[in-house]
Residue, then its C-alpha position, 0 to 999 in steps of 0.5 A: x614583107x620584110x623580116x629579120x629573122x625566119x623560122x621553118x616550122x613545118x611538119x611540127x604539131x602544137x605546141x612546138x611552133x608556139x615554142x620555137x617561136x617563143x625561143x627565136x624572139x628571145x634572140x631578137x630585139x624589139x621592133x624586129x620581124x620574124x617569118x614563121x612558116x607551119x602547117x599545123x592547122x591549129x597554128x592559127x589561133x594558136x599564134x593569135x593566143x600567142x600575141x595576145x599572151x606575150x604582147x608581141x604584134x602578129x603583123x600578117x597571117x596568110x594561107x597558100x596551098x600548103x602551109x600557113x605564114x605568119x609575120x610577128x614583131x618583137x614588143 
């Protein structure tokens, strides 16, 4: 998927990937994509909250061996 903007939040426990999120989409502008990469298993339905919350689409989430990735659009 194409993206515009990545952000590495591995390694990071609730709520700072929610935050650096939060802080990487006000530097963007609508309709821009940002790649999130986390581990925290929370991260999940905490990202799901998040777009419920703030509007912004979770376009994609998806689990590979060892972190979760997610693509979000800037409302």
């Amino acid at each position: 998927m194409q993206f515009d903007k990545e952000l590495d939040a591995r390694g990071l426990n609730c709520p700072l990937p929610i935050l650096r999120t939060k802080k990487a989409l006000s530097d963007m502008v609508s309709g821009q994509v940002l790649k999130i990469t986390a581990t925290d298993p929370g991260a999940v339905r905490d990202f799901q909250a998040f777009s419920k919350q703030t509007g912004n689409t979770l376009v994609s989430s998806d689990a590979t061996a060892d972190a979760f990735i997610f693509f979000m659009k800037k409302k």
